[in-house]
N, C-alpha and C positions, 0 to 999 in steps of 0.2 A: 637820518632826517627826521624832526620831529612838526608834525604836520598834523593837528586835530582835524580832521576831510571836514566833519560838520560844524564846528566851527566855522573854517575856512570858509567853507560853501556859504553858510551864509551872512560871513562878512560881505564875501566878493558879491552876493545878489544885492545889497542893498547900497553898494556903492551909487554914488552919482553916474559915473559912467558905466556901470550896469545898466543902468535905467534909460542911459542913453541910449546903448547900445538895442536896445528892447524895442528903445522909441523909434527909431532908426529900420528896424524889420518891420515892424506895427506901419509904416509908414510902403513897406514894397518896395525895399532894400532887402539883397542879398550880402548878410552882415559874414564877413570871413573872422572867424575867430581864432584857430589856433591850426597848425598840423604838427602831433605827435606821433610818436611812433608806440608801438604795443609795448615796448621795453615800459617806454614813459607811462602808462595806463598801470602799468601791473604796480611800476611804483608808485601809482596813486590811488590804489586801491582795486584796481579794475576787475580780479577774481570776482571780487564778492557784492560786484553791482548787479541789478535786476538781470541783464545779458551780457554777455561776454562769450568772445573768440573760445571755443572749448581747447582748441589746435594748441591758441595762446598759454591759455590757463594751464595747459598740460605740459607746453615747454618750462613756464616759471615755476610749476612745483616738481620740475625735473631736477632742477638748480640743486647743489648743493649749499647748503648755509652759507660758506668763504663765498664761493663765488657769486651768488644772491647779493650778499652784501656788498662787492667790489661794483657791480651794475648798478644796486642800487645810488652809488658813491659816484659813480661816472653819470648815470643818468639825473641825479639831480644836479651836478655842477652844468649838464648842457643847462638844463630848463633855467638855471640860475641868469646863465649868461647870454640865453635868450630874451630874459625878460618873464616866463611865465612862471618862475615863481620869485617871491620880492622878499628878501633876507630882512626880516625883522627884530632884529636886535646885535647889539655885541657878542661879543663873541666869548662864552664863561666857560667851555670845559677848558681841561686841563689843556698844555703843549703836547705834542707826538713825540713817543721815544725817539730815536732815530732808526731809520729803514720804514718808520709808517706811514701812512697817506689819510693824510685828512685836509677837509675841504676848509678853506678859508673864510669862514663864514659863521652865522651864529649859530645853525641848527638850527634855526625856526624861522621858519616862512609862514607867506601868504599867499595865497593865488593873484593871478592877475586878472584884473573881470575880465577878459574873454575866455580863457579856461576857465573859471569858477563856472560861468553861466553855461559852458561845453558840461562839466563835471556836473552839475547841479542837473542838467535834463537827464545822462545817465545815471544820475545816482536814485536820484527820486523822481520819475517820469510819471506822467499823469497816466502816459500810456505809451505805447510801442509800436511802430510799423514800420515791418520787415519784409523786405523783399528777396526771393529764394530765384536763382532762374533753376527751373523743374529738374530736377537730377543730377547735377553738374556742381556743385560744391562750390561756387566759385565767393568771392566776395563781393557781397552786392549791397548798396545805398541803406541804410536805415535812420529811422526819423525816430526822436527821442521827444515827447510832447513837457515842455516848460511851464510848470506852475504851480498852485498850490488850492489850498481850501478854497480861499477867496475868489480865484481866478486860475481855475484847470488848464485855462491854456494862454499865459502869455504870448510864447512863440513856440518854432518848433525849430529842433537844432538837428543836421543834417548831416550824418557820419558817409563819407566816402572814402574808399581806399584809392589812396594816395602815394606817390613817392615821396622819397625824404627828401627834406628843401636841403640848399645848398651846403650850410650850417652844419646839419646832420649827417651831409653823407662826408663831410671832409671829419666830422667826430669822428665816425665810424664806417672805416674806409672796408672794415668787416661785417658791415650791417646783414651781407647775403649770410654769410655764417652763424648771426643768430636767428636762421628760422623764422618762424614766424613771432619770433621777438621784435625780428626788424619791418616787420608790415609796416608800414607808416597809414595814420590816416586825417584825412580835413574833416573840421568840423566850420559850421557854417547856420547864421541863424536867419530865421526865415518867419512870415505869417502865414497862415493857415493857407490862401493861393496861392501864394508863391510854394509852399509844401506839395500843392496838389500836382503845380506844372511839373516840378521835380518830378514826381512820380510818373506824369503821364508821359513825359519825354522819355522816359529810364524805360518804361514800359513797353511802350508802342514798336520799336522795334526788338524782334527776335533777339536772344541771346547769342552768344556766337557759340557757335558749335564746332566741335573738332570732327574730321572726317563729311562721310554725308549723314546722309537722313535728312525727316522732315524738321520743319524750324521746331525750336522750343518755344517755350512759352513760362511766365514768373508767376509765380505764387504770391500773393500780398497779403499779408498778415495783422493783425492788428490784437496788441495784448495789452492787458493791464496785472498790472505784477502784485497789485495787492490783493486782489480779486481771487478767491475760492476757488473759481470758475475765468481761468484767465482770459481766455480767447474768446474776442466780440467778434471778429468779423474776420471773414476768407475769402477771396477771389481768384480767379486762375484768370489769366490775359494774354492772349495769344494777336500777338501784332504782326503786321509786316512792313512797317516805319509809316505807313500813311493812315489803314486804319486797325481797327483792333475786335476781338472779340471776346468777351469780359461773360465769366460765370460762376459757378458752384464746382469746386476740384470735385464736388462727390456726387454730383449726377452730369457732370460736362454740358448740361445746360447753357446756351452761350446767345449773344446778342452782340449786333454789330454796333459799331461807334465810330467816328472819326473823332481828329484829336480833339475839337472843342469836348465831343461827347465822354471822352476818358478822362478831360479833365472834372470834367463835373462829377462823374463817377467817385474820385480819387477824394475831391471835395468832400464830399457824402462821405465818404470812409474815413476822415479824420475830424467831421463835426456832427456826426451821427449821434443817435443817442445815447449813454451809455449806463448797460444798467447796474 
């Protein structure tokens, strides 16, 4: 597959219907963009964006080179025939010997603006917030912040792990088999409120726990990936689905809120100031 990501990237931002798309979250629309799976990420770069699945990234440089390549050949003919990625031209290499397998297409694509604008907030993100539930490894929501010089935060784009749609799981009727290859995840574009509600509904109640003990509670995180000094801001949030008690993980300092009050909270932590 030959695919220039920044190029691409910012063909797909400057589209009309990117812009729609934009106008549409800016407006207090929950914009659904795309659900991939981590195969699809890796083949579009996802190692070497500002965060990434470490689990993932470990399974794909497990690959052998054949078999890397055979994924990567299966997994762009899905996104082909999905729609997320758009075959840009004829088709000029050579014919296949016989017994090889090559994709009917030209080898050069474009993104489709909902992925571009998914890829574009993970690839160059104003900034990052991540949500950890406290010990527990599990996979939990992250917001990728969409913008540039001019305008740091267009919208925010909203990674959740997801099952694979219908499409994908008849692709890959072995998807359990590849690990955390096969994680599937939604992305989804959002404005700064509609980001906060995210958070404070994901929040406010306890993570789930295996066994007993007392509830857990999330960590929420907030980075900037160009920054010297990544990390702007930490919270610890300990809910029980109604209200919440929101502090500093390194002195457990804490204060109560009900939900308006965590969202406002959540608010402040994605329009805060940044130095």
């Amino acid at each position: 597959m030959m695919l220039d990501i920044d190029t691409a990237l910012t063909a797909a931002e400057r589209t009309d219907a990117a812009r729609h798309l934009i106008g549409r979250a800016r407006d207090g629309e929950l914009v659904d963009l795309a659900v991939v799976s981590a195969l699809d990420l890796c083949v579009l770069g996802g190692p070497r964006h500002p965060l990434f699945d470490e689990k993932v990234a470990r399974a794909w440089l497990r690959l052998g080179e054949r078999q890397r390549g055979k994924l990567i050949e299966s997994a762009t003919e899905i996104m082909i025939s999905r729609g997320l990625l758009i075959d840009e031209g004829v088709r000029t290499s050579a014919p296949p010997r016989s017994g090889q397998y090559a994709l009917p297409h030209s080898g050069r694509y474009a993104l489709k603006p909902e992925l571009g604008l998914a890829l574009a907030a993970r690839c160059r993100p104003s900034f990052i917030v991540v949500t950890e539930a406290e010990g527990q490894g599990l996979r939990d929501p992250r917001l990728f912040a969409l913008g540039d010089q001019a305008e740091p935060v267009r919208g925010l784009v909203v990674e959740m792990p997801a099952g694979l749609p219908p499409d994908r799981e008849a692709a890959y009727p072995g998807a359990a088999k590849l690990g955390p290859l096969g994680w599937a995840y939604r992305y989804a574009l959002v404005n700064p409120d509609m980001a906060a509600e995210v958070l404070a509904r994901w929040t406010i109640a306890p993570p789930q726990r295996s066994g007993s003990g007392p509830p857990g509670a999330y960590l929420v995180s907030v980075f900037q990936p160009d920054r010297e000094n990544p990390a702007r801001s930490r919270l610890r949030v300990r809910g029980d689905g109604a209200r919440a008690w929101v502090g500093c993980p390194e002195d457990r300092t804490e204060a109560e809120c009900d939900a308006a009050g965590l969202r406002a909270v959540m608010a402040g932590l994605i329009t805060g100031p940044r130095r």
